[in-house]
KELOZA-487082 format. One record per residue (C-alpha): chain; z, y negated, x; residue in three letters. Coordinates in nm, 4 decimals. Example, Ala and Ser with C-alpha at 12.3 -4.5 7.8 and 13.67 -1.06 7.14 Angstrom:
<pts>
<'A',<0.7800,0.4500,1.2300>,'ALA'>
<'A',<0.7140,0.1060,1.3670>,'SER'>
</pts>
This chain:
<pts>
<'A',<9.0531,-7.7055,10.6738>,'UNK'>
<'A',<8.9576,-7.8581,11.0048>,'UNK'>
<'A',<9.0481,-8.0912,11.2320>,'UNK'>
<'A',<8.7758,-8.2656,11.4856>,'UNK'>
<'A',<8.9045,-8.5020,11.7388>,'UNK'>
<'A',<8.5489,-8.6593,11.8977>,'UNK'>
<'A',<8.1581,-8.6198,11.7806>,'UNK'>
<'A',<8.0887,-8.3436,11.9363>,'UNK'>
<'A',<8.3221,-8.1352,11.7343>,'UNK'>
<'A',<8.1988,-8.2524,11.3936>,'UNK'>
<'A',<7.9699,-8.0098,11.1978>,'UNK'>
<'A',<7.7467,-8.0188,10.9424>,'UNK'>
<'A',<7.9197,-8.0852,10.6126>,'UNK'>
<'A',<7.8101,-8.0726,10.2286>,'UNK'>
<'A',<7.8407,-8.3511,9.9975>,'UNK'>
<'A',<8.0853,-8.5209,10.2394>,'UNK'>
<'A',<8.3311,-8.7471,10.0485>,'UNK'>
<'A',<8.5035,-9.0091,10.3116>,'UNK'>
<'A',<8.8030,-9.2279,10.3668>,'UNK'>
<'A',<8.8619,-9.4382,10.6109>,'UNK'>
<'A',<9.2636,-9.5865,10.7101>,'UNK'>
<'A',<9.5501,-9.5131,10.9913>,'UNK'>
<'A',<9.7528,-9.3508,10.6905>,'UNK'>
<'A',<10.0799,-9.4174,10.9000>,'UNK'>
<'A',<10.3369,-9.2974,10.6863>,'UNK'>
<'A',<10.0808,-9.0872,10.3949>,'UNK'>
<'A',<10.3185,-9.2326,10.1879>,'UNK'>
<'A',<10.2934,-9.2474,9.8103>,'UNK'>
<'A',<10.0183,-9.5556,9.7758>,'UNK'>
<'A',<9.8267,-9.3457,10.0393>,'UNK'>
<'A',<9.8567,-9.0124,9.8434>,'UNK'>
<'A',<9.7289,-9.1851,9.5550>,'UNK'>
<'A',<9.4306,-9.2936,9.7466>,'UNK'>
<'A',<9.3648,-8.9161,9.8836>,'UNK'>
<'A',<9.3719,-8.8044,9.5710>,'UNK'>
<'A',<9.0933,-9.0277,9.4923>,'UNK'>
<'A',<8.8774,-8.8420,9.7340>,'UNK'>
<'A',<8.9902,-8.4868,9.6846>,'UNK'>
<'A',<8.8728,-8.6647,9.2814>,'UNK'>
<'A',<8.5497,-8.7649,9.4209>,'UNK'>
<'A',<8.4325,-8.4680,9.6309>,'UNK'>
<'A',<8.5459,-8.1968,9.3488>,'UNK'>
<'A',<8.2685,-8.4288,9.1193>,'UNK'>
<'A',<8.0143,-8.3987,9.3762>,'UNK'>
<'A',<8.0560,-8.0148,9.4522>,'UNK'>
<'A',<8.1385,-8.1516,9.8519>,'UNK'>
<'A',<8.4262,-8.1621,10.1151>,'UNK'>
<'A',<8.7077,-8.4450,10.1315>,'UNK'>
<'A',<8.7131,-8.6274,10.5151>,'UNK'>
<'A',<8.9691,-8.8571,10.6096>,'UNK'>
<'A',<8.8807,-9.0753,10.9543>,'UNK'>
<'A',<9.2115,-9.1610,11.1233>,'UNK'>
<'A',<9.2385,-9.2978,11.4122>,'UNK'>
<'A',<9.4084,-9.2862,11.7854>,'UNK'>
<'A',<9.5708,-9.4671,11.9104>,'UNK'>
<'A',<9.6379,-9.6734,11.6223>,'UNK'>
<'A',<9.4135,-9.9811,11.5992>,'UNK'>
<'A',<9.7027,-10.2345,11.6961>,'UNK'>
<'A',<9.7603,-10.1260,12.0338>,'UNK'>
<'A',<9.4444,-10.1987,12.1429>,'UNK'>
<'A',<9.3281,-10.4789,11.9209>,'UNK'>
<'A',<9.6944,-10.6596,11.9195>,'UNK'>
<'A',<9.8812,-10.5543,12.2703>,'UNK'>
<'A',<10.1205,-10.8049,12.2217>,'UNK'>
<'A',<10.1948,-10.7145,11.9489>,'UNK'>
<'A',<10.3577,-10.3665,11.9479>,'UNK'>
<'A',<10.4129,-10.1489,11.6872>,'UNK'>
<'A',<10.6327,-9.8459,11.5640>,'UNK'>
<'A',<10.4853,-9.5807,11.3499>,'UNK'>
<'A',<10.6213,-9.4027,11.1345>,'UNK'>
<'A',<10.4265,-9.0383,11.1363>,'UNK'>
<'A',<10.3024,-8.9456,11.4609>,'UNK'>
<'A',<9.9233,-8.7861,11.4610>,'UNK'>
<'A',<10.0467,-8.3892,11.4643>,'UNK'>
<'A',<10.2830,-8.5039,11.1287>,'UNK'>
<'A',<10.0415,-8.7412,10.9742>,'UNK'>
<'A',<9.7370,-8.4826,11.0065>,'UNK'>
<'A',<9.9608,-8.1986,10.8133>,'UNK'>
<'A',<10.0639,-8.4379,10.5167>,'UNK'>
<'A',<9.6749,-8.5616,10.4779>,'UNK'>
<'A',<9.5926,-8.1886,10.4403>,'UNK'>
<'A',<9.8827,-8.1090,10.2184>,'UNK'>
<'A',<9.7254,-8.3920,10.0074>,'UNK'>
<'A',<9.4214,-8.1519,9.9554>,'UNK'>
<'A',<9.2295,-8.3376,10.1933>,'UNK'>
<'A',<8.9694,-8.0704,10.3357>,'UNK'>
<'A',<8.8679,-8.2275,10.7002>,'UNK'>
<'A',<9.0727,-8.4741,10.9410>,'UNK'>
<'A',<8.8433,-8.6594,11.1684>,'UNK'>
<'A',<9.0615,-8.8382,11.4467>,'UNK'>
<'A',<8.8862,-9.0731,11.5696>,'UNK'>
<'A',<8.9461,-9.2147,11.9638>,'UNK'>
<'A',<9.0212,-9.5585,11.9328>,'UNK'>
<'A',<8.8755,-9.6970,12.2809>,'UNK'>
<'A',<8.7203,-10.0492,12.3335>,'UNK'>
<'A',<8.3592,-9.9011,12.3190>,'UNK'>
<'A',<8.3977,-9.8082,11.9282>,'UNK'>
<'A',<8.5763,-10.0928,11.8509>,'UNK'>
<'A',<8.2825,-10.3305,12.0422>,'UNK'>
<'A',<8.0548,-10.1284,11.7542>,'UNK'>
<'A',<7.8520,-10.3648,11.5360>,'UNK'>
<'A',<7.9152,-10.3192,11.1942>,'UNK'>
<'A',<7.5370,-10.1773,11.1333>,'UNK'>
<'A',<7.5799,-9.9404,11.3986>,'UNK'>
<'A',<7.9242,-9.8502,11.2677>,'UNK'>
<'A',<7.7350,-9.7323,10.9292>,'UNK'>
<'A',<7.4390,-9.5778,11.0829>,'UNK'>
<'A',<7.5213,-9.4905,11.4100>,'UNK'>
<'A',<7.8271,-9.3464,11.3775>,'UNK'>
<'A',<7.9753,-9.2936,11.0084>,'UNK'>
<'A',<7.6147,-9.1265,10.8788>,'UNK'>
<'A',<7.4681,-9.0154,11.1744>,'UNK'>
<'A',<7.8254,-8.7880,11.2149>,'UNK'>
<'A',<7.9503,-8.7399,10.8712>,'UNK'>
<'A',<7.6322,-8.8056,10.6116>,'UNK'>
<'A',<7.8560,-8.9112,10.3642>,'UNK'>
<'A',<7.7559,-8.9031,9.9417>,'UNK'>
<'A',<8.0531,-9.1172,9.9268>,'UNK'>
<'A',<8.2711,-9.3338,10.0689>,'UNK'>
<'A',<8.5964,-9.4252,9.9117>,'UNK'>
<'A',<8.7397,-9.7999,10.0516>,'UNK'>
<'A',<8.9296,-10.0720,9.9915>,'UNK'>
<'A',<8.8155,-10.4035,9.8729>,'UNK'>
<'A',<8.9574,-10.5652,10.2013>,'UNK'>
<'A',<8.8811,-10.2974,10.4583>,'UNK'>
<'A',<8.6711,-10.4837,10.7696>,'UNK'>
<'A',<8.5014,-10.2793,11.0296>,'UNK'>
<'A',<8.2578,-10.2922,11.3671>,'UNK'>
<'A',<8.3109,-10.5844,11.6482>,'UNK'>
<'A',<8.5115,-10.8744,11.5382>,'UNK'>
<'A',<8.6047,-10.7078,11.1838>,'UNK'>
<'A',<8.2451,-10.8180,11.0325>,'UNK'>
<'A',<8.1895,-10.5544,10.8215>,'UNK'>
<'A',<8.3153,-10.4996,10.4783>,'UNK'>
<'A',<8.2616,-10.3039,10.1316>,'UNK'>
<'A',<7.9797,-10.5771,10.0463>,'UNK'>
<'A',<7.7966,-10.4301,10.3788>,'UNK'>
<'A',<7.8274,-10.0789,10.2747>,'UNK'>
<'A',<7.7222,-10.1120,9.9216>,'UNK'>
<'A',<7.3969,-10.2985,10.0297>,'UNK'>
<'A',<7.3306,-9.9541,10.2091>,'UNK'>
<'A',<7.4450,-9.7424,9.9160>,'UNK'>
<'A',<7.0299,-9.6844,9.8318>,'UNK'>
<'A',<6.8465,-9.6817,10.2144>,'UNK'>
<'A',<7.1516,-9.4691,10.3467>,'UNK'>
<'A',<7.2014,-9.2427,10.0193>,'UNK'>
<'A',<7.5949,-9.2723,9.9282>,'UNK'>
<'A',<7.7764,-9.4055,9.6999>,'UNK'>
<'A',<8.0790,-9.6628,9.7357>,'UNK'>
<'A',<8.3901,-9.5985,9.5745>,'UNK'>
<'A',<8.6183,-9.9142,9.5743>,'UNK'>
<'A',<9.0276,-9.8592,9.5816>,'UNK'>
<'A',<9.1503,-10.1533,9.3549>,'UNK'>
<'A',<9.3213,-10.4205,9.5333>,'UNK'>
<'A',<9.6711,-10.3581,9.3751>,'UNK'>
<'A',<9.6658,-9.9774,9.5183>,'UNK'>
<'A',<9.5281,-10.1323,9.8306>,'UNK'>
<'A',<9.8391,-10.3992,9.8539>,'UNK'>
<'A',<10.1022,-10.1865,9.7376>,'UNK'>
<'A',<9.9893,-9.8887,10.0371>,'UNK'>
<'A',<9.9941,-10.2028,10.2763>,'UNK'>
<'A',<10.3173,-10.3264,10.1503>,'UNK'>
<'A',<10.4960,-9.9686,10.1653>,'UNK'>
<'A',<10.4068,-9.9079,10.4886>,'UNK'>
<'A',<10.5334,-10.2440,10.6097>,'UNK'>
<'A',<10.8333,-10.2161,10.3850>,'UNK'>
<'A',<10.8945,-9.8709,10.5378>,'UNK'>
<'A',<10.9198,-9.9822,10.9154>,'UNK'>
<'A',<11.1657,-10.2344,10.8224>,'UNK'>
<'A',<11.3708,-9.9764,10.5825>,'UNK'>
<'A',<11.3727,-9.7380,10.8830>,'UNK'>
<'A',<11.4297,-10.0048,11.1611>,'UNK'>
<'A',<11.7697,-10.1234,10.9335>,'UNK'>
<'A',<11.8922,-9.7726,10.8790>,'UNK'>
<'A',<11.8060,-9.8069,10.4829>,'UNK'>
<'A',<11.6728,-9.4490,10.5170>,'UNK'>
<'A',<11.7250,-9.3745,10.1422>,'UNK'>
<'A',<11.4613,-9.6945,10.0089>,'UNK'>
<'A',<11.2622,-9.5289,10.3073>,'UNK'>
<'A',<11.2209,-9.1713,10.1494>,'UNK'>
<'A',<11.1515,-9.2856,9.8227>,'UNK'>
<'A',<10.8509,-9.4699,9.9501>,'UNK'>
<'A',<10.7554,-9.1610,10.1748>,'UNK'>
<'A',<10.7874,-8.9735,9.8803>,'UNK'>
<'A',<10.9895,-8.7436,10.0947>,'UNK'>
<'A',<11.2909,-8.6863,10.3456>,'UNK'>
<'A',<11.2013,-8.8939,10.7133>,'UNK'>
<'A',<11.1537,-8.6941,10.9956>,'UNK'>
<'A',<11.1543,-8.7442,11.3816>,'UNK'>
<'A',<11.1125,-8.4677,11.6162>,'UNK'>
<'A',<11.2504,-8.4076,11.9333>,'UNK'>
<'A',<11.3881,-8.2094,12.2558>,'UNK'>
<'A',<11.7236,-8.1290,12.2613>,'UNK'>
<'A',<11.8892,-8.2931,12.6661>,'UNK'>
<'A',<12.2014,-8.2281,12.8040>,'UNK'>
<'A',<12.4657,-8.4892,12.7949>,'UNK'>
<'A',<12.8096,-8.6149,12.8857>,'UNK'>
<'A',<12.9430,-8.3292,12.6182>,'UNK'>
<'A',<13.2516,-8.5662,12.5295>,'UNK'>
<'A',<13.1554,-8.4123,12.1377>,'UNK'>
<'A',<13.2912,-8.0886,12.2800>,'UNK'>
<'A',<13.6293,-8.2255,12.3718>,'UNK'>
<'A',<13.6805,-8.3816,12.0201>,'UNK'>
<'A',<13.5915,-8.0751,11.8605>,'UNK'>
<'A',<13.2311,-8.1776,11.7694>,'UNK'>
<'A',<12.9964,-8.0850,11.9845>,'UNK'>
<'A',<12.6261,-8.2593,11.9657>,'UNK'>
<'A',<12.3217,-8.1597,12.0653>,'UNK'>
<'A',<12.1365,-8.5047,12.2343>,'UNK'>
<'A',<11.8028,-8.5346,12.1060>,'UNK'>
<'A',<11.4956,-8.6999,12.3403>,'UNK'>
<'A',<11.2232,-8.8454,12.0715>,'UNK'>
<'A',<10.8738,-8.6475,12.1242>,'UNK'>
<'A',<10.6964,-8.9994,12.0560>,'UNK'>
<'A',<10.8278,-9.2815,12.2095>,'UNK'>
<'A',<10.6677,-9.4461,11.9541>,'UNK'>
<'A',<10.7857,-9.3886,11.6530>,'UNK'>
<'A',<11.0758,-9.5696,11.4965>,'UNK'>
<'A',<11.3659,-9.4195,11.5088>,'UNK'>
<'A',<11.6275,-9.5305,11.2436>,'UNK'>
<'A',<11.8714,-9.8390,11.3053>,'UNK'>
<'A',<12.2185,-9.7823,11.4492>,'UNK'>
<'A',<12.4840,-9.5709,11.2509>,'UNK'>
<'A',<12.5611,-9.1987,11.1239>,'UNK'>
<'A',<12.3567,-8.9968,10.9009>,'UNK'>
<'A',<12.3844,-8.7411,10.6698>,'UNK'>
<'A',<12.0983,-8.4982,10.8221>,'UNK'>
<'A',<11.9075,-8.1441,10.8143>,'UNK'>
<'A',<11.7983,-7.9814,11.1541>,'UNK'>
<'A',<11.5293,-7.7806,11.2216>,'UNK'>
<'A',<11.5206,-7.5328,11.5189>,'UNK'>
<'A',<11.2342,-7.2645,11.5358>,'UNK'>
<'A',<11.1953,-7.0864,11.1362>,'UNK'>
<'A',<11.5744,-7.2063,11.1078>,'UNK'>
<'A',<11.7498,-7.4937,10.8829>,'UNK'>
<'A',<12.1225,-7.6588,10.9407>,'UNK'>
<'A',<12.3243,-7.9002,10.8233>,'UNK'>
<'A',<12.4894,-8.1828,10.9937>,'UNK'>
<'A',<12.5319,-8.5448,11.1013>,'UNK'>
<'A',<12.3998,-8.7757,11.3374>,'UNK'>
<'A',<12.5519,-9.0679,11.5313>,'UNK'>
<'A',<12.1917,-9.3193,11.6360>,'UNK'>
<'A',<12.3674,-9.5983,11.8776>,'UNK'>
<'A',<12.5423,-9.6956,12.2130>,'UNK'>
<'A',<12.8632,-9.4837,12.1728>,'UNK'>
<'A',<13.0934,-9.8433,12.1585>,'UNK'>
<'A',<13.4203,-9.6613,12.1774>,'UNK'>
<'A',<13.3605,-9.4516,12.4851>,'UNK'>
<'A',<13.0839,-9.5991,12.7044>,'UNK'>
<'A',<13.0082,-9.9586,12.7857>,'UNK'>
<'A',<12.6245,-9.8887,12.8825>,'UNK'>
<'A',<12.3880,-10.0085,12.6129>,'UNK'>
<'A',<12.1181,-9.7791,12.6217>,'UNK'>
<'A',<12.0519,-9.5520,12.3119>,'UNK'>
<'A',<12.1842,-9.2381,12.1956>,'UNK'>
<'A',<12.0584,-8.9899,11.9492>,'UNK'>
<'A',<12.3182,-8.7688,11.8772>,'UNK'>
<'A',<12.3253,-8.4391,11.6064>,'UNK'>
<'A',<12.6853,-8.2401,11.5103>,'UNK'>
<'A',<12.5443,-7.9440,11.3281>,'UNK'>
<'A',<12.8287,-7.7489,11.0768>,'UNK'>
<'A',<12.8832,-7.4300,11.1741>,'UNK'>
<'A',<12.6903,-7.3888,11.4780>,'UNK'>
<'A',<12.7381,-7.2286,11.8235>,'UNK'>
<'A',<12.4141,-7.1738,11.9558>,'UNK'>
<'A',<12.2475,-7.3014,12.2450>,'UNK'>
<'A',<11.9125,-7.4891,12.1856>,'UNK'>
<'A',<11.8984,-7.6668,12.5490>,'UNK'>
<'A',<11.4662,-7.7746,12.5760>,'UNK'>
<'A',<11.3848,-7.6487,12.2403>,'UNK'>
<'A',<11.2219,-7.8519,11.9787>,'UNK'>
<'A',<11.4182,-7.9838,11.6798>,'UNK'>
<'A',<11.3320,-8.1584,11.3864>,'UNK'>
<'A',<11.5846,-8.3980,11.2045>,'UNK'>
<'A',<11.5669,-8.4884,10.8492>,'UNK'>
<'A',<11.7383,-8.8169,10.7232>,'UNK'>
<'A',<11.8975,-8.7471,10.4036>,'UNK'>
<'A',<12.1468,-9.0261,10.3875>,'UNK'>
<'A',<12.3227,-9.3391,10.5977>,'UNK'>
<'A',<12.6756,-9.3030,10.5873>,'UNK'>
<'A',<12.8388,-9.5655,10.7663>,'UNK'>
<'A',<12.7653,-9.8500,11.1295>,'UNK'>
<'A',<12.8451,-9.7762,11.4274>,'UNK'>
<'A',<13.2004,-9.8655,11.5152>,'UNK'>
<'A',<13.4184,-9.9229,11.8092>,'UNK'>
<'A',<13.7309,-9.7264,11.7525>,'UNK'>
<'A',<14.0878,-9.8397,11.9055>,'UNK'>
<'A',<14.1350,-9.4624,12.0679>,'UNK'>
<'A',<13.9532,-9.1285,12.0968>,'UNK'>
<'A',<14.2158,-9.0064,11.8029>,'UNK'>
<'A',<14.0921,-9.2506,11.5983>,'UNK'>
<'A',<13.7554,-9.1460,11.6616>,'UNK'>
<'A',<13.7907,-8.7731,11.5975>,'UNK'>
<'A',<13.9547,-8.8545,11.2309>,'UNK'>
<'A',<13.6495,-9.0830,11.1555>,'UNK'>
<'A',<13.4219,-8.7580,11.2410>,'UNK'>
<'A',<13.6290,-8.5607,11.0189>,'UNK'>
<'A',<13.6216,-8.8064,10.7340>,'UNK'>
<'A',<13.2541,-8.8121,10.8162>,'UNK'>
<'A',<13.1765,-8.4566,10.8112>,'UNK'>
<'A',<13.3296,-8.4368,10.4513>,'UNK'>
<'A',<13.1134,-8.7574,10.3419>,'UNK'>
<'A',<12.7844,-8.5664,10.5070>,'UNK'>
<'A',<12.8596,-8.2760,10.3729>,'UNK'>
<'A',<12.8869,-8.4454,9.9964>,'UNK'>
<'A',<12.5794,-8.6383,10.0738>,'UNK'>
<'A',<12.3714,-8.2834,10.1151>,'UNK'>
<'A',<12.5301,-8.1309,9.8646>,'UNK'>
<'A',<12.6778,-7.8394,10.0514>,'UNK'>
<'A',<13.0893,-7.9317,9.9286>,'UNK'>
</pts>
């Protein structure tokens, strides 16, 4: 397996089977599309390719639009290869590919690069300046250019599109169980472990204050979760408070917030991973810091049940 980030990287491949998508998410209706091409390429004796791209598409072709992703590159590029994908091409996103004519876009860039047998799409996928190229174009250069098109039928198409859109708003409500069954796995969102105002350590649960690595991905809406934590080779348990801290600050910035059981070790700066398992209640404003504390205990317990570790 390899990953190639620009042209100049790319070598020479055999019997290159290709896909082409942002695969935010490589949910389910995207791993049934991979394994399409890992399909494809076995048949032909080649390697499986899948072109991704950064940044994704929207920023630059939509800035006013914004929007939140749900696997950044480093997370996306190990689930495409844990599909059975072979290659990852990431491909830089910048205003002088996406001013490509569609011809060039075939010739200059996907054969000249990848000299592709076959090229697995979607009936709706658009390419080169002003989106004029589609599956029609490549199939009319299925005999000059020597590869075959493989079209993804519209229903797998739609239903990828709709998960991933479905996802973001799963994630963005705190719904974070509809969210993994569409992943086809546990959420994730990485992260450096800050110091804070350590109030958890006065009412007996200490958290460690987690600072996303991408400011760009979504991060789950408001409440407390039932949650796994990764630090280095290591896996814990806990719970996780996402809000504005109503009952003992008035400021109204975010806070991301882990209590992990059983823990006493100090991860100041390093990396952790946290793994949604379960929402278990909104944020609340409590009446007094008493009140408070028992709704962490009573939380604990209902995390606890929730990963299956009571």
């Amino acid at each position: 397996m390899a990953v190639f980030y620009n042209t100049d990287e790319l070598k020479s491949f055999n019997n290159a089977v290709i896909t082409i998508g942002t695969f935010d998410g490589v949910h389910l209706g995207h791993l049934t599309i991979l394994q399409q091409v890992v399909a494809h390429a076995k048949e032909l004796g080649g390697e499986s390719i899948v072109l991704t791209f950064e940044p994704h598409p929207r920023k630059l072709l939509f800035p006013d639009q914004p929007i939140k992703i749900i696997t950044p590159l480093e997370e996306k590029i190990k689930l495409i290869t844990q599909a059975g994908i072979d290659h990852v091409f990431v491909v830089p996103f910048t205003p002088s590919f996406a001013a490509l004519s569609a011809e060039a876009y075939v010739k200059d860039f996907l054969v000249k690069h990848l000299q592709p047998k076959g090229i697995v799409i979607g009936y709706d996928h658009q390419f080169g300046h002003d989106r004029a190229g589609n599956i029609k174009l490549l199939q009319a250069y299925e005999n000059e250019l020597g590869f075959k098109v493989y079209e993804i039928p519209a229903k797998q198409i739609e239903d990828a599109a709709v998960s991933s859109t479905k996802i973001r708003n799963s994630l963005a409500a705190g719904n974070v169980t509809d969210a993994n069954k569409m992943l086809g796995r546990q959420y994730t969102l990485k992260g450096t472990v800050v110091s804070g105002t350590q109030l958890g350590r006065t009412l007996g649960f200490p958290t460690a204050n987690v600072k996303p690595t991408d400011a760009e991905q979504i991060i789950p809406g408001n409440g407390v979760y039932a949650i796994k934590a990764i630090v280095g080779a290591e896996t814990f348990y806990g719970m996780m408070n996402i809000g504005i801290r109503p009952t003992v600050s008035n400021e109204l910035s975010l806070h991301i917030e882990a209590h992990l059981f059983d823990f006493n070790k100090d991860i100041y700066n390093q990396e952790i991973e946290i793994v949604f398992a379960e929402r278990l209640r909104d944020e609340q404003r409590f009446p007094s810091l008493d009140a408070l504390k028992e709704q962490l205990g009573n939380d604990a317990i209902h995390a606890k049940r929730a990963l299956g570790i009571l």
